[in-house]
C-alpha positions as CSV (number, residue, x, y, z in Angstrom):
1,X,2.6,-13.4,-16.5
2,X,-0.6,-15.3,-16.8
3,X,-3.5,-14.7,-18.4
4,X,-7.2,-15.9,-18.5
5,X,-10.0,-15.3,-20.7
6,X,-13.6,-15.6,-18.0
7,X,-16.2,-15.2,-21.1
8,X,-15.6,-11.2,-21.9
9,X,-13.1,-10.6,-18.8
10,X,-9.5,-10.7,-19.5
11,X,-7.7,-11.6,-16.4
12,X,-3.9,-10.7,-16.3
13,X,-1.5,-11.3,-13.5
14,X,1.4,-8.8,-12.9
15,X,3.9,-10.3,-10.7
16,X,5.8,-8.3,-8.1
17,X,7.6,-11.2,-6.5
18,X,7.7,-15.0,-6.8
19,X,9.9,-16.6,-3.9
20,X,10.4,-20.0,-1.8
21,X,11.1,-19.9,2.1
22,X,10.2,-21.4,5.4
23,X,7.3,-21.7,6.7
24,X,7.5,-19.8,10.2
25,X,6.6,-16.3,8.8
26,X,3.2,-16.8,7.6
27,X,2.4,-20.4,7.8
28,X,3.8,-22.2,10.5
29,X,1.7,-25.5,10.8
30,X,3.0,-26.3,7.0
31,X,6.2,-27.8,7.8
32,X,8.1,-29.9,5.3
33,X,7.0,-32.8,6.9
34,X,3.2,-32.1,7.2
35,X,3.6,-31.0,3.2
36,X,5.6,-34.0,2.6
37,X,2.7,-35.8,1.3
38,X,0.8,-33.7,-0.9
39,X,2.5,-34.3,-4.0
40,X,0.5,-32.0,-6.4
41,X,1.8,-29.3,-4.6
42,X,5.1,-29.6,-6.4
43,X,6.8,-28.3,-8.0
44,X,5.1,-25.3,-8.9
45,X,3.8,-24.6,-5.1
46,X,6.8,-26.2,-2.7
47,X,10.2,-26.9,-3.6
48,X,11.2,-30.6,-3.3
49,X,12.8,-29.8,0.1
50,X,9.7,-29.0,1.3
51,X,9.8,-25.0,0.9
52,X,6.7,-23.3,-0.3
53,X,7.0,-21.2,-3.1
54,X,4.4,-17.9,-2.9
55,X,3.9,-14.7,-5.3
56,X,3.1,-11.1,-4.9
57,X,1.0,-10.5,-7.7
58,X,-2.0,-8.3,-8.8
59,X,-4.7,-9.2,-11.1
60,X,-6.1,-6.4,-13.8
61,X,-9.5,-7.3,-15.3
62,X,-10.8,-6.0,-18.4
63,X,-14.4,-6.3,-19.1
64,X,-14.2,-4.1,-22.6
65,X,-15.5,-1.1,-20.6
66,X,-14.1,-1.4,-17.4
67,X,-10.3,-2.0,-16.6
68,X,-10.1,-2.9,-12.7
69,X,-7.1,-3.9,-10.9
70,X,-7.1,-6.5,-7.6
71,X,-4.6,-5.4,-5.2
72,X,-1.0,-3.5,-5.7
73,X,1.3,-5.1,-4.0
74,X,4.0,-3.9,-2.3
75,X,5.3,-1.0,-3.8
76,X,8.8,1.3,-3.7
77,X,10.0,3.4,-1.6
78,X,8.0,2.3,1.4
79,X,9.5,2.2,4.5
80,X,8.8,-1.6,5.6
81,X,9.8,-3.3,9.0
82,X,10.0,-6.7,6.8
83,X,14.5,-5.9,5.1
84,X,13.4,-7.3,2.1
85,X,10.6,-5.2,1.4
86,X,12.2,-2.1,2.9
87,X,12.2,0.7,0.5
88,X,11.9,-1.5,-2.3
89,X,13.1,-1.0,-6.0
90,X,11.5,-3.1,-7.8
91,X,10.2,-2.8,-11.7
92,X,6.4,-3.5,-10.8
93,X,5.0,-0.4,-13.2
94,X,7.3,-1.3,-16.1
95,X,6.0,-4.7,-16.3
96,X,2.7,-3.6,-15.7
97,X,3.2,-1.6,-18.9
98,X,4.5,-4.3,-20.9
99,X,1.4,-6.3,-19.9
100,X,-0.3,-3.6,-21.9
101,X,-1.4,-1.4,-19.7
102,X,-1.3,2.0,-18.7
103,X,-2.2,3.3,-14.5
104,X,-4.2,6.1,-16.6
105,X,-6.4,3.5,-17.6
106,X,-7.2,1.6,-14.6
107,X,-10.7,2.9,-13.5
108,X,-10.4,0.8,-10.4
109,X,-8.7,-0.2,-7.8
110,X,-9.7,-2.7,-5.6
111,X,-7.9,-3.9,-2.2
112,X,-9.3,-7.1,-0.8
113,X,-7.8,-6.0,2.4
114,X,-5.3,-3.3,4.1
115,X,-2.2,-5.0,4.6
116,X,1.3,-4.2,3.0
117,X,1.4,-6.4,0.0
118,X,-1.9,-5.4,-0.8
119,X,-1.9,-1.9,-1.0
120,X,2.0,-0.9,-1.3
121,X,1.0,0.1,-5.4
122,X,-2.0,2.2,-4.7
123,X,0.9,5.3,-4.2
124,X,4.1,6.2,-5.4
125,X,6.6,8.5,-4.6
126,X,6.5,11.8,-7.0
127,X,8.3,14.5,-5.5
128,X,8.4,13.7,-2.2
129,X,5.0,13.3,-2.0
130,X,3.0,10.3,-2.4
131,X,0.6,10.2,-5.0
132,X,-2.2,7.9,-6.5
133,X,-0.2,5.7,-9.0
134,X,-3.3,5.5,-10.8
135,X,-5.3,8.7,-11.0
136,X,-8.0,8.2,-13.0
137,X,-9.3,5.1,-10.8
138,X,-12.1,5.0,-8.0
139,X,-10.1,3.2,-4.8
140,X,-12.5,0.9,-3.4
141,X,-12.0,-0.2,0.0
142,X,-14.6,-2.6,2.5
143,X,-16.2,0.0,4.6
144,X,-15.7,-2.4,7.7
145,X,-12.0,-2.7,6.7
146,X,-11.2,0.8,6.9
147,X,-13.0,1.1,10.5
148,X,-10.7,-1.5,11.2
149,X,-7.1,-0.4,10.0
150,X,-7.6,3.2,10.4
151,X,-8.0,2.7,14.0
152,X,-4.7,-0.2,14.7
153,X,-1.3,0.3,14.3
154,X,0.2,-2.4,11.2
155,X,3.7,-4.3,12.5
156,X,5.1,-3.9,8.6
157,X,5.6,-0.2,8.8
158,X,3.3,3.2,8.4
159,X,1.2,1.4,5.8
160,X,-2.1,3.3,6.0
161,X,-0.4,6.6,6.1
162,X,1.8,6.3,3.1
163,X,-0.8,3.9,1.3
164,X,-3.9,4.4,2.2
165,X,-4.3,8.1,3.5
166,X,-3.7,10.0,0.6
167,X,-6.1,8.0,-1.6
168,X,-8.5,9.7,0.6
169,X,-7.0,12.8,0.7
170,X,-7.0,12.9,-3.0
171,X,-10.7,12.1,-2.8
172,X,-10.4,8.9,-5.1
173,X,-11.7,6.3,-2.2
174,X,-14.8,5.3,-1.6
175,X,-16.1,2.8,0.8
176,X,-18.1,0.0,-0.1
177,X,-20.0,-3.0,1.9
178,X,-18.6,-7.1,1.6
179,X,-21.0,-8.1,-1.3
180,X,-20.2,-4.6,-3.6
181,X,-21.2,-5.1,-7.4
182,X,-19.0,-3.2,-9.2
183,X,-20.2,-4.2,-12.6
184,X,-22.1,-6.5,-14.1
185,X,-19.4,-8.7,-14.1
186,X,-17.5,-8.4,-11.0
187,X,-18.7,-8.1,-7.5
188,X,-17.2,-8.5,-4.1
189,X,-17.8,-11.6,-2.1
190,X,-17.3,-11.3,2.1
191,X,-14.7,-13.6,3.5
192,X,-13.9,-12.5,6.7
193,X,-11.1,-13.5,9.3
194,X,-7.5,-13.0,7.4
195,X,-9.0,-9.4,8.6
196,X,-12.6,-8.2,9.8
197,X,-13.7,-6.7,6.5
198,X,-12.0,-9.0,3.9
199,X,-13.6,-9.5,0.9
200,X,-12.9,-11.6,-2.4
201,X,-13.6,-11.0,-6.1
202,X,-15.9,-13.1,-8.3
203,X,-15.9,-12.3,-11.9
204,X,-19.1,-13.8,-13.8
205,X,-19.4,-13.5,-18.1
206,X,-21.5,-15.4,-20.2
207,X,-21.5,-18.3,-17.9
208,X,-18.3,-18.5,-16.9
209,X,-17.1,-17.6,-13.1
210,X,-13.7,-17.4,-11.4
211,X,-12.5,-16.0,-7.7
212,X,-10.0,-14.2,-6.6
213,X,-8.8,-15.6,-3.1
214,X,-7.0,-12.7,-1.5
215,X,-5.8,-14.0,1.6
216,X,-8.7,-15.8,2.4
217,X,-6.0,-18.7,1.1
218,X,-2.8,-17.8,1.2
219,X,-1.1,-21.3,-0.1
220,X,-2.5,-24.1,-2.3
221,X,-1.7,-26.5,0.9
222,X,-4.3,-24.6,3.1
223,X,-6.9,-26.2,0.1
224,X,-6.2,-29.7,2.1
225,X,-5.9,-28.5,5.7
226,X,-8.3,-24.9,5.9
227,X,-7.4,-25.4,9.4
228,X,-4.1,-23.9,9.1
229,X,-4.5,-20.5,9.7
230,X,-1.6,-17.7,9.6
231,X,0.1,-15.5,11.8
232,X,-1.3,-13.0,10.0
233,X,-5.5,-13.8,10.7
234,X,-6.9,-11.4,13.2
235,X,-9.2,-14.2,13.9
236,X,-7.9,-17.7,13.4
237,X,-11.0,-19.7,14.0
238,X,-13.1,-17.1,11.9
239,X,-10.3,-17.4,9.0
240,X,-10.7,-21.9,9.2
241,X,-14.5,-21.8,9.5
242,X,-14.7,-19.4,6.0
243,X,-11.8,-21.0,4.0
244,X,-13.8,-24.5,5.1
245,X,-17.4,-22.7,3.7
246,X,-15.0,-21.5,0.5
247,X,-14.3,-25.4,-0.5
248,X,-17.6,-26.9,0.4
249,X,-19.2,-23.7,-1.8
250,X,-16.9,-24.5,-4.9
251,X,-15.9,-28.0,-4.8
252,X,-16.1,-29.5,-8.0
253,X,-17.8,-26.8,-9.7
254,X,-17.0,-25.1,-13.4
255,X,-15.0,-22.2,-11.4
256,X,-11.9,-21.1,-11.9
257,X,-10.3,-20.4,-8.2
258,X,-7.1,-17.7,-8.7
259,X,-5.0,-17.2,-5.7
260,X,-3.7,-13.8,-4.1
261,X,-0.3,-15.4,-3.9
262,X,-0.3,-18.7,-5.4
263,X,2.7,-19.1,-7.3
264,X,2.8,-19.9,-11.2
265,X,0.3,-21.5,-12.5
266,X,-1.5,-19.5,-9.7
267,X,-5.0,-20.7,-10.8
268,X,-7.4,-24.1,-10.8
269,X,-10.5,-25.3,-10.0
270,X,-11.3,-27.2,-6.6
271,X,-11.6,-31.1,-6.4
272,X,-12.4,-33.2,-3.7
273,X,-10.2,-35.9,-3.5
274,X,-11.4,-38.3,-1.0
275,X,-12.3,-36.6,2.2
276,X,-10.1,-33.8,1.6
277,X,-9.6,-31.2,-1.8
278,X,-7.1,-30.3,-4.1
279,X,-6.2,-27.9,-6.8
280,X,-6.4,-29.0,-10.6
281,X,-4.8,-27.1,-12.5
């Protein structure tokens, strides 16, 4: 668990998973050899054989008044195409309860896109049924995501209808455009491509500023080659063109950049290091 203080915001990360593996599933130009090079991304970020080591994680901000929590995961009991997330058991709730925190006390959830590992938490499985984990919250969700994924079928399994769905059946979602404030010190910042109506988070207190990624980045190497786009991207070229905008915007700047699924220490602030960029953390 990390955590970090952005002037009144508490930022604490809940980790799901934290795993190393190839490179075909989700990032196939970042072969050992083309990560060979970048030393800074180990050993936190790539093994020393060249395997690169990515979390599952969500974020829960505290403002004082307002507890919000960035994207839930994968969840249990979901039927998943992926075997190692299939009908998963994992202890996710108890240690987001040893973190100090209760799902009655999350007054928002927010999904920086629709896919499995972002969503998998925002239900769970009471008697049969499956029901808001956190029932007190407003479920906020891009308006031009939802257009999106309630229309396609997702690879990983029935992930809107078990994850999705019944938020808005409960009546607990509500649909928001790319550049949402949801309080004074957090607002939603459009970065499109990884899907059509992703979106990251920029917390702002007392002159302080991080970002939340989502999968904008999936992988500190993707920091020195934004041209190395996922399987995953419903639009490759759009997902390159906005991580590229992403490092020019904060390069060298006091913010605090925390990624979706970087691995521990999971946060830093961009550098430019020569014609390229790199995370210092």
């Amino acid at each position: 668990m990390n955590r970090w203080q952005i002037g009144n915001v508490k930022i604490t990360r809940v980790v799901e998973l934290e795993v190393a593996g190839g490179t075909k599933f989700i990032l196939p130009d970042a072969t050992p050899a083309a990560c060979r090079d970048i030393e800074w991304l180990k050993p936190h970020f790539m093994t020393d054989e060249g395997k690169l080591i990515m979390s599952v994680h969500a974020l829960v901000l505290d403002t004082g008044k307002r507890r919000v929590i960035v994207d839930t995961c994968i969840g249990n009991d979901k039927e998943r195409s992926y075997p190692k997330w299939n009908r998963m058991q994992g202890r996710f709730l108890r240690d987001f309860e040893e973190a100090g925190f209760s799902v009655g006390a999350v007054d928002t959830v927010l999904c920086t896109h629709m896919h499995v590992d972002h969503v998998g938490w925002n239900t769970r499985l009471i008697d049969g049924r499956w029901a808001p984990t956190f029932p007190n919250a407003r479920y906020l969700f891009s308006e031009k995501e939802w257009a999106h994924w309630s229309r396609e079928e997702q690879i990983y399994g029935p992930v809107v209808t078990d994850s999705v769905q019944p938020i808005f059946d409960h009546g607990l979602a509500t649909l928001v455009d790319e550049s949402h404030r949801v309080c004074d010190e957090i607002s939603l910042e459009p970065t499109p491509g990884h899907t059509p109506g992703h979106v990251s988070v920029h917390v702002s207190s007392r002159g302080e500023e991080a970002v939340i990624t989502g999968d904008m980045i999936h992988h500190p190497c993707q920091i020195v080659h934004p041209d190395w786009s996922t399987l995953a991207d419903v639009d490759q070229a759009a997902s390159a063109a906005t991580r590229a905008q992403f490092l020019a915007r904060y390069a060298d700047r006091p913010v605090l950049i925390i990624g979706t699924h970087f691995a521990t220490p999971t946060a830093g602030r961009i550098v430019r290091d020569g014609d390229r960029y790199r995370l210092d953390y």
